[in-house]
C-alpha positions as CSV (number, residue, x, y, z in Angstrom):
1,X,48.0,-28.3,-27.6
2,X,48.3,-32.0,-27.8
3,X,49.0,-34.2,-25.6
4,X,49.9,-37.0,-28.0
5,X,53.4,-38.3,-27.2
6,X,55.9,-36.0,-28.9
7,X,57.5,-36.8,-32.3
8,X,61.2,-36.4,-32.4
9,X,61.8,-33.1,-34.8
10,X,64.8,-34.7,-36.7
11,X,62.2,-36.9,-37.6
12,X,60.2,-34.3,-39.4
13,X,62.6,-31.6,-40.2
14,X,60.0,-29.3,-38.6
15,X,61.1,-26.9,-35.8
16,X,58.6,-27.2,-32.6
17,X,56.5,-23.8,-32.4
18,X,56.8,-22.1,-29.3
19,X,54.8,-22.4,-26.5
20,X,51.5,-20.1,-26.0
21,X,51.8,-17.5,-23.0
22,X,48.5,-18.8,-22.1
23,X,49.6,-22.0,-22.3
24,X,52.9,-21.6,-20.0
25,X,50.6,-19.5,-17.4
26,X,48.1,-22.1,-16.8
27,X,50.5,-24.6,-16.4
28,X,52.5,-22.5,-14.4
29,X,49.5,-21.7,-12.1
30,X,49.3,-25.4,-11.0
31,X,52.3,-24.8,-8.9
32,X,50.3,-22.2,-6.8
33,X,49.1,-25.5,-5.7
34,X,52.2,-27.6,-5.6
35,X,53.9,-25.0,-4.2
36,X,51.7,-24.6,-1.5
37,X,51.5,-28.1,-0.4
38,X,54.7,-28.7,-0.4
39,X,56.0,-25.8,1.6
40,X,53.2,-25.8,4.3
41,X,52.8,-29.3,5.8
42,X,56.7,-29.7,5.5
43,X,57.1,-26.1,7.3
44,X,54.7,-26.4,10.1
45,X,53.3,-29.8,10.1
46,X,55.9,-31.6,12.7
47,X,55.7,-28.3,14.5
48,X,52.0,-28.6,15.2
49,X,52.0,-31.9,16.6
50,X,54.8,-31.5,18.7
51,X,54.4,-27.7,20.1
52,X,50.7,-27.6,19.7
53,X,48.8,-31.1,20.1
54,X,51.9,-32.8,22.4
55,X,52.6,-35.4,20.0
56,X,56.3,-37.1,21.3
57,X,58.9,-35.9,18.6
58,X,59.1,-39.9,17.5
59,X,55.9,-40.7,16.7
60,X,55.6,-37.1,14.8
61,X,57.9,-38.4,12.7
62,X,56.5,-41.3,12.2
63,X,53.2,-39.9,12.0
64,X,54.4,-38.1,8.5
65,X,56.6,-41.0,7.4
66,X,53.8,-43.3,7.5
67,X,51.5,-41.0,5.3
68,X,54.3,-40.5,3.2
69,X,55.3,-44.0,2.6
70,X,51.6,-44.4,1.7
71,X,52.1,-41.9,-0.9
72,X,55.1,-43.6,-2.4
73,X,52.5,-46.5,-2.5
74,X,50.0,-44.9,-4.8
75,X,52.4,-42.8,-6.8
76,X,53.2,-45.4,-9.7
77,X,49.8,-46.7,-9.6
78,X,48.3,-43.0,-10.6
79,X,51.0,-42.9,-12.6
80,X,49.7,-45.8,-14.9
81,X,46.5,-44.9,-14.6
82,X,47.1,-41.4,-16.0
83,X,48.4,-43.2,-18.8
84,X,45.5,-45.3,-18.6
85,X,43.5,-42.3,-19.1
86,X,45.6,-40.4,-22.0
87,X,45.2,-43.8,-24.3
88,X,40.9,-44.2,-23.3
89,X,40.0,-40.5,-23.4
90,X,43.1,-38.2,-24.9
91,X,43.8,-36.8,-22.1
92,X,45.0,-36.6,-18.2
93,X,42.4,-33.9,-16.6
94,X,40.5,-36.5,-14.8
95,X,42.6,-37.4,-12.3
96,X,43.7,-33.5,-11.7
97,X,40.8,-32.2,-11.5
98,X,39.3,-34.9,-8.7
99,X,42.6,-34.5,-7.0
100,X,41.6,-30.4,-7.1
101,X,38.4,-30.4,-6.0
102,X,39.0,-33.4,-3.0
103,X,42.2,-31.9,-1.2
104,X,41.0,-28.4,-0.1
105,X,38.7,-30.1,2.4
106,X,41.3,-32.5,3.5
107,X,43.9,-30.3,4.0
108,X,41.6,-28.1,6.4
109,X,40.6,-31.5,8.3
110,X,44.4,-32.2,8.6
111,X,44.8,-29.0,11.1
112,X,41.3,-28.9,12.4
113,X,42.3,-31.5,15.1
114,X,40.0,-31.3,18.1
115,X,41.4,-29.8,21.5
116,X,39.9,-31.9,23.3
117,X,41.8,-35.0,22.1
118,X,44.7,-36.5,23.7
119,X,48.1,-36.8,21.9
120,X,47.5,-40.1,20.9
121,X,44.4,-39.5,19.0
122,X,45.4,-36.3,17.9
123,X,48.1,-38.3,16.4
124,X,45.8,-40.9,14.6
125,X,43.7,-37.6,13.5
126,X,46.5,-36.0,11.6
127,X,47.8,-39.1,10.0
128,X,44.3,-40.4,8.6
129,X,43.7,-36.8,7.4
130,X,47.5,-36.3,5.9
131,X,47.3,-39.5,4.2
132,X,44.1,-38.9,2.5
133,X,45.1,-35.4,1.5
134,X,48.3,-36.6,0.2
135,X,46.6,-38.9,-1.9
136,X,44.2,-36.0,-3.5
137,X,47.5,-34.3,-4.1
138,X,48.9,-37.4,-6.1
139,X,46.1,-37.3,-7.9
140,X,46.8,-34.2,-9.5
141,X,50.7,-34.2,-8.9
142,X,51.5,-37.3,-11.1
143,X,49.9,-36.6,-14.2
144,X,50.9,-32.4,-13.8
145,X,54.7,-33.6,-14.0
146,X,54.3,-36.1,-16.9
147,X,52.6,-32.9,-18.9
148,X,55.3,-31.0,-20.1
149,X,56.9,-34.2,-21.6
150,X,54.1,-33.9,-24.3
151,X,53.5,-30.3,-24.4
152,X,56.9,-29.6,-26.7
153,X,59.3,-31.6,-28.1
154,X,62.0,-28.7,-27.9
155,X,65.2,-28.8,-25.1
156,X,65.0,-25.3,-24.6
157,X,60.8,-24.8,-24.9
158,X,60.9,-27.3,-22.2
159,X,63.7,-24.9,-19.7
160,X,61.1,-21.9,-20.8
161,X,57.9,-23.5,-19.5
162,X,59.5,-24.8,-16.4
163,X,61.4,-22.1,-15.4
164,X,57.9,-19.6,-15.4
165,X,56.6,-22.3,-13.4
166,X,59.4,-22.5,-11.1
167,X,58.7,-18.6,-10.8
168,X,55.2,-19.5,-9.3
169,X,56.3,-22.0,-7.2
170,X,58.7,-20.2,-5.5
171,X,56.2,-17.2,-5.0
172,X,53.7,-20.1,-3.7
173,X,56.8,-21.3,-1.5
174,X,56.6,-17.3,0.0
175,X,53.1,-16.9,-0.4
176,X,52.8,-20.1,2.0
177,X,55.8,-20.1,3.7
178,X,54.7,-16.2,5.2
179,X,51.2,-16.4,4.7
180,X,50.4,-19.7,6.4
181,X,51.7,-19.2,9.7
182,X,50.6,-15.0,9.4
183,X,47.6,-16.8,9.3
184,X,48.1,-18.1,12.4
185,X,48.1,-14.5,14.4
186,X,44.2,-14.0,13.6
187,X,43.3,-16.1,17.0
188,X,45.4,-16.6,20.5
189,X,43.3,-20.2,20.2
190,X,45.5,-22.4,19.3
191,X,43.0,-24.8,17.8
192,X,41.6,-21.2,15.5
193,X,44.9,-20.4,14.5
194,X,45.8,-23.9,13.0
195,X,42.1,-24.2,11.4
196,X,42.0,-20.7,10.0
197,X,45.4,-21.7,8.1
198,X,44.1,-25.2,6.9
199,X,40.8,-23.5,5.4
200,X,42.5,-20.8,3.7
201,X,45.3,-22.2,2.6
202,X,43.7,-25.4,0.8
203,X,41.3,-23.3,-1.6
204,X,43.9,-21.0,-2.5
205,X,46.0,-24.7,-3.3
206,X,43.0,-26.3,-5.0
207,X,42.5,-22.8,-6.9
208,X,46.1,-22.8,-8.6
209,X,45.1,-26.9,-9.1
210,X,42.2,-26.1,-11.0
211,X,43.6,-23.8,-13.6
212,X,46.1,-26.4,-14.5
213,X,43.7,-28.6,-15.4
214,X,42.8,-26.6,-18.8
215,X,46.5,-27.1,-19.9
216,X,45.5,-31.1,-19.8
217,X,41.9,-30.4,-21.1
218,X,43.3,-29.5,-24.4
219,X,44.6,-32.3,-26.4
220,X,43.8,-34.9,-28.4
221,X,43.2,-38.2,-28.7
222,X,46.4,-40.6,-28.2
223,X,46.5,-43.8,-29.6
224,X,45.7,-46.8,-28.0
225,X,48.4,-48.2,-25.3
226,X,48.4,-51.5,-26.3
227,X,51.8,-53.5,-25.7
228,X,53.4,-54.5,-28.8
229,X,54.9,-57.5,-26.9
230,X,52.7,-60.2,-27.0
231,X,51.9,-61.7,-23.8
232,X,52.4,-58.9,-21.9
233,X,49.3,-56.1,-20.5
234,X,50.6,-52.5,-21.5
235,X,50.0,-50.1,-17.8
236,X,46.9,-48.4,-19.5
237,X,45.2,-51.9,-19.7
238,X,47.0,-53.7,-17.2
239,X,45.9,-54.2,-13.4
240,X,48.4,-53.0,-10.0
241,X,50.7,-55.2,-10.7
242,X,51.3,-54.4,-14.1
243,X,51.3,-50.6,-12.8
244,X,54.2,-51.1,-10.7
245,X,56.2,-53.3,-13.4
246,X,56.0,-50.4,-16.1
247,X,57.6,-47.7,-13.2
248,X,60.1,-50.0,-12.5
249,X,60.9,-50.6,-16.3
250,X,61.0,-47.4,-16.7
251,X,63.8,-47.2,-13.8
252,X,65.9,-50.3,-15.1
253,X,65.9,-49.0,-18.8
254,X,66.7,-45.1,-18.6
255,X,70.2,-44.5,-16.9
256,X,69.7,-41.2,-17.2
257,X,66.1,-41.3,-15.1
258,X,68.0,-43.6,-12.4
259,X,71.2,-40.7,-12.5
260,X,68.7,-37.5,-12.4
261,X,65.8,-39.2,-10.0
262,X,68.5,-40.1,-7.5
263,X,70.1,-36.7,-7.6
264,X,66.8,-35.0,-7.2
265,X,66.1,-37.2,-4.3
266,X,68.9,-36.5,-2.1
267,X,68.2,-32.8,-2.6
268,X,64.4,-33.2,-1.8
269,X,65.8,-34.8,1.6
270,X,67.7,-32.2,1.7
271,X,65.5,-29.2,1.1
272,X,62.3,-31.1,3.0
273,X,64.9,-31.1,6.7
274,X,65.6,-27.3,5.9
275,X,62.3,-26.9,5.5
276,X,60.8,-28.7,8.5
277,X,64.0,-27.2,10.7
278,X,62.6,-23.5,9.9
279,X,59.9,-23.1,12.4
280,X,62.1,-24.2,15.0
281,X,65.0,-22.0,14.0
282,X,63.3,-19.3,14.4
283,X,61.5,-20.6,17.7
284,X,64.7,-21.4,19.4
285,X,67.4,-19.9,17.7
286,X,66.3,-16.9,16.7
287,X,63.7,-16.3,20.0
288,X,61.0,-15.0,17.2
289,X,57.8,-16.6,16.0
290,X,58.0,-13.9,13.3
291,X,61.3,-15.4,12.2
292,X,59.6,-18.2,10.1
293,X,58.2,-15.2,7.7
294,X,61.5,-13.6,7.6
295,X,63.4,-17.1,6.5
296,X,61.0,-17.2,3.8
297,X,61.2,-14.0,2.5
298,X,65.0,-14.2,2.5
299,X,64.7,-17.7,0.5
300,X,62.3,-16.6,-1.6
301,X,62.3,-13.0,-2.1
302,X,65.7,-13.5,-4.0
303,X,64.6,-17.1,-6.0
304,X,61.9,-14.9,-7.6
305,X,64.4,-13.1,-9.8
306,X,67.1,-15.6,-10.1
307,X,64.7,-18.0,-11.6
308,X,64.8,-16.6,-15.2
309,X,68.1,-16.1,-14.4
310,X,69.4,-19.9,-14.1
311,X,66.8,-20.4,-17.3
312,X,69.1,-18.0,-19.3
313,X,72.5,-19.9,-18.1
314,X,71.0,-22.9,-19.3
315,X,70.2,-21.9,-22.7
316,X,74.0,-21.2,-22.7
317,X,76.2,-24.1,-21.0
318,X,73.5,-26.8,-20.5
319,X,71.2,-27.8,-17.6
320,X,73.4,-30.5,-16.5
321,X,76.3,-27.8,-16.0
322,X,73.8,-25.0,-14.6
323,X,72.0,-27.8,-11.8
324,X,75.3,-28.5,-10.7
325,X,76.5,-25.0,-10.3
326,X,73.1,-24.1,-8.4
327,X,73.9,-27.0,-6.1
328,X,77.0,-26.1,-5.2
329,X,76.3,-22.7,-4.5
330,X,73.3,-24.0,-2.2
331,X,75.5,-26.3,-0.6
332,X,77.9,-24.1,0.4
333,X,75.5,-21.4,1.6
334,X,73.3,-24.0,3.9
335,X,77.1,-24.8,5.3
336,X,77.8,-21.2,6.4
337,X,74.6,-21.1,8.5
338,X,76.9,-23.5,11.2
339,X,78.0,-20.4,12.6
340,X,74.9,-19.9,14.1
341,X,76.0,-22.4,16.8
342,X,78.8,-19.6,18.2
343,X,76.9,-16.0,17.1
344,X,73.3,-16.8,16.7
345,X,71.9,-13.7,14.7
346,X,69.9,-11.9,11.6
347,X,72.9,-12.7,9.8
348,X,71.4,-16.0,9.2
349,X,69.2,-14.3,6.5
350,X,72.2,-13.6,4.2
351,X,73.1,-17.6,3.6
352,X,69.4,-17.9,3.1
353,X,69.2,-15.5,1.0
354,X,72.5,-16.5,-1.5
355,X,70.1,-20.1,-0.7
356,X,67.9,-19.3,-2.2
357,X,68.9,-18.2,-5.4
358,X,70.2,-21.6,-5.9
359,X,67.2,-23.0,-4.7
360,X,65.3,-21.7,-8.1
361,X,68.0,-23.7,-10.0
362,X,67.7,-26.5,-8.5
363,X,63.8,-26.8,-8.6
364,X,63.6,-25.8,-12.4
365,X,66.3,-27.3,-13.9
366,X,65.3,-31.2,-13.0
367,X,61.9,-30.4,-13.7
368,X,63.1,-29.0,-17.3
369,X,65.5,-32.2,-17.5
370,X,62.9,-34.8,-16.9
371,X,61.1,-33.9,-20.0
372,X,64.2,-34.8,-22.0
373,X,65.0,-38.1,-19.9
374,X,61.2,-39.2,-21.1
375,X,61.7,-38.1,-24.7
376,X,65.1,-39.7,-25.1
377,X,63.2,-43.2,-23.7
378,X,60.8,-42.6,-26.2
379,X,63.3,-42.3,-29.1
380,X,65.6,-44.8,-27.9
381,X,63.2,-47.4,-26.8
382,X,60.2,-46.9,-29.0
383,X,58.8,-51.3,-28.5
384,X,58.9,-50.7,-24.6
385,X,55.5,-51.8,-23.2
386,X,53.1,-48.7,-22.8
387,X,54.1,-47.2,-26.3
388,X,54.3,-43.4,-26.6
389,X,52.1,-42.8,-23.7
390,X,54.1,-43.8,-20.7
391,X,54.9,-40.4,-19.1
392,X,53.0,-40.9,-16.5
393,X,54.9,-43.8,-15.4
394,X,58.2,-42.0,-15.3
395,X,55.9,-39.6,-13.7
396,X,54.6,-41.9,-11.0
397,X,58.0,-42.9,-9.8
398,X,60.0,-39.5,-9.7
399,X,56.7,-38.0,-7.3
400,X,57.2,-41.0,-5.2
401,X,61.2,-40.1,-5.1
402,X,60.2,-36.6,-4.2
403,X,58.0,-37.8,-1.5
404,X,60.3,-39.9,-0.5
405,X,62.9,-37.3,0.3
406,X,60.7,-34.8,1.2
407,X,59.3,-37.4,4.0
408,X,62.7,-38.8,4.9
409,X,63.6,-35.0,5.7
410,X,60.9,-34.4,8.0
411,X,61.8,-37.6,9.5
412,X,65.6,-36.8,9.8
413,X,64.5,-33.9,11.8
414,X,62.4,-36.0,13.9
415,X,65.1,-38.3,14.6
416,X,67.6,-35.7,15.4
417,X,65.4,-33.6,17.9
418,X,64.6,-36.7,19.7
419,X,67.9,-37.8,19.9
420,X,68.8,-34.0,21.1
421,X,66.5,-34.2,24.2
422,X,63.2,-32.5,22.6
423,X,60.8,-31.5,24.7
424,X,57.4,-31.4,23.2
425,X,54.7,-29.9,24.6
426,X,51.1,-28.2,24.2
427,X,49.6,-25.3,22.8
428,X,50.3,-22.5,25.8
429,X,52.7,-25.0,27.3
430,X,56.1,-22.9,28.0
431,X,59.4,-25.3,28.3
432,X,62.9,-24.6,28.0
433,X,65.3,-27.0,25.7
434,X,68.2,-28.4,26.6
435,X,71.6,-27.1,25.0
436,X,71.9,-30.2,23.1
437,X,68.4,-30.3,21.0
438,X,69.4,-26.1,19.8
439,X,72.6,-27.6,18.7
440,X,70.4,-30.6,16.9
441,X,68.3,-27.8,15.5
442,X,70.7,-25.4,13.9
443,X,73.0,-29.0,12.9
444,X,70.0,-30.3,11.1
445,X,69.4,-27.1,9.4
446,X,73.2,-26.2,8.0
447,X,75.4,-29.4,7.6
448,X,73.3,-32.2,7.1
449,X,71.3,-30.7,4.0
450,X,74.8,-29.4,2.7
451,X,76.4,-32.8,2.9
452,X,73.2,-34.4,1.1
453,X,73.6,-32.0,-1.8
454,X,77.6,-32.5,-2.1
455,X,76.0,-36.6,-2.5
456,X,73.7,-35.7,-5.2
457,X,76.6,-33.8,-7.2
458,X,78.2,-37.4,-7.2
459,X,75.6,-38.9,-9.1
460,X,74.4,-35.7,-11.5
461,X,78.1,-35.8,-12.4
462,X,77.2,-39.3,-14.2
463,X,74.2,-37.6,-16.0
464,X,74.6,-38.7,-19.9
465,X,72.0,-36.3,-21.6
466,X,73.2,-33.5,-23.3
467,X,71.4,-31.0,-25.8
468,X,72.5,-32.6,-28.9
469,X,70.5,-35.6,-27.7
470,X,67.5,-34.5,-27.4
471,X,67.5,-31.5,-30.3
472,X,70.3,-33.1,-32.7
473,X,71.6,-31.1,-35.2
């Protein structure tokens, strides 16, 4: 499978051949990894430095906004230098397979915080450890996103592959979102519970990283990424500066990147509070340290089957018209959980649930549209500096959107427990929160993320693509 920038197939009147099996499961495995990072740290990250290592709710925040704004940082940069790499060597495998092999011992060092430190250097601890394994995961993120771009030319090859490998993501989102804090229960040591998790869970992420890297292996030699503007350094040659330029070309020139990167972002910030908000729904609301499991099964257990589901809607009305109708079912289902605030109950599981199924949409159908946003800037812009191979750009900047929200989420959360009256505390520590801060909670976790998805429908609403341009006639 080459990974040679794709040729329109108007242009040669030949229709795109499907997509191996083997090919769509290895790439699919890669979000065993994905999956898993995303869903862990954002899931019980915040928790374990406020209810575990005493960290003020503040500087928890902080501590994962600064690592994540870090992130944002280096996103375009590995972006260009994937592109870099595609134009030397033909491919985008080496920056995957370093991220792989560096992030399982990272992620462990992340919860493997000494008890014996304060909460100020606990705090330092995670955030040196975070950043650095946020960084192995950009290594591999970045260039694993620009892939499919390349892999088929075809609007509806493209929904195929990513909707099997939004079916693995959102078993990785169960797998993780149960597992990791199951994990947990092995030890009453605090400091064993949190270390057990860390191990496990980052080689069973760098595992599903690994595989993916066999879909990159195989292809073939691009052509050289030379700028055809004279004067000007193309990203694959170029140095940082010229890194972030080609990202933010990318942004200026491609209405439809700014329309779908901005939507995706406001339901990443979205998703990311709901996410870091579970532990402490079922902590506070819901009395149960079990709870967390049970969300996850509710949000997942259902995605699972609806995946395919939303893939087979799109073949029919378009992704555009399929996101949108995914978001506004999740929308209104995170809205519904508000009741909790009068009859706190198991109820709660149903909205996830009906969530959930949305929550496949809304992961797979971006993912298949970004594809077509890349191809259509190819067509449409074929002298733009970096040539054919500038995925990786486009790449670069929509993981550093998705961080973005992801991070802003967590931070949200942050902000509203604090401004609730959050008490944090230690591991053992028993405390009792005020009225106000289970109100923040439950808030934070129903009508904040439903009023950030009714944004994003504002701007997916202006979303130009359509299948006739990316597969005309």
């Amino acid at each position: 499978m080459s990974n040679e920038a794709p040729v329109a197939p108007e242009a040669t009147g030949i229709r795109p051949a499907r997509l191996t099996r083997g090919t769509i499961a290895r790439y699919a495995t890669g979000s065993l990894g994905t999956g898993g990072f995303a869903t862990l740290p954002g899931l019980v990250l915040t928790y374990y430095l406020t209810d575990s290592l005493g960290v003020a709710a503040l500087a928890a925040g902080a501590v994962i906004t600064v690592a994540k704004v870090w992130d944002v940082v280096i996103d375009p940069v590995i972006g260009a230098l994937t592109d870099r790499d595609l134009a030397r060597h033909g491919s985008r495998r080496r920056l995957m397979l370093i991220g792989a092999l560096a992030l399982p011992l990272l992620f462990a060092l992340t919860f493997a915080v000494p008890p014996a430190l304060g909460p100020v250097a606990a705090g330092i601890w995670v955030l040196i450890a975070f950043t650095l394994t946020a960084t192995a995961f950009s290594l591999f993120q970045v260039p694993y996103i620009a892939l499919p771009a390349e892999l088929t030319p075809s609007y509806d090859e493209r929904t195929r592959l990513l909707t099997w490998r939004v079916v693995v993501l959102t078993f990785a989102i169960l797998l993780f979102g149960a597992g990791g804090p199951a994990l947990r229960r092995v030890s009453d040591d605090p400091f064993v519970q949190y270390l057990v998790m860390g191990v496990v869970c980052g080689l069973v992420i760098g595992i599903g990283m690994l595989v993916a890297t066999a879909v990159a292996r195989r292809t073939a030699p691009a052509p050289g990424a030379t700028s055809p503007e004279e004067g000007r350094e193309s990203p694959a040659t170029g140095g940082i500066r010229e890194h972030y330029a080609s990202g933010i070309r990318a942004l200026r020139r491609s209405r439809p990147f700014r329309l779908l990167l901005s939507t995706f972002v406001l339901q990443a910030l979205a998703t990311g509070l709901m996410l870091a908000g579970a532990q402490y729904v079922a902590t506070w609301v819901l009395h149960s340290q079990a709870a967390v499991e049970l969300l996850f099964i509710a949000l997942i257990a259902p995605a699972l089957l609806a995946a395919p589901g939303w893939g087979v809607v799109a073949r029919r009305v378009g992704k555009e018209r399929t996101f949108a109708i995914a978001s506004v079912v999740f929308a209104a289902a995170a809205l519904s959980i508000l009741g909790m605030l009068w009859a706190p109950g198991d109820w709660i599981y149903v909205p996830v649930g009906i969530a959930g199924i949305a929550y496949a949409g809304m992961q797979s159908l971006p993912m298949a549209m970004l594809p077509d946003v890349i191809s259509h800037d190819q067509r449409t812009a074929p002298d733009a500096a970096g040539g054919a191979g500038r995925a990786g750009s486009f790449s670069g900047v929509w993981t550093a959107g998705e961080t973005v929200g992801f991070a802003l989420g967590a931070t949200t959360l942050a902000l509203i427990l604090a401004v609730t009256g959050y008490i944090s505390s230690t591991g053992g520590q028993v405390v009792e929160q005020p009225d106000a801060a289970i109100t923040g909670i439950i808030v934070s976790f129903s009508v904040v993320p439903a009023v950030l998805v009714g944004l994003s429908l504002l701007t997916l609403a202006r979303y130009p693509l359509r299948r006739a341009d990316i597969d005309p006639g």
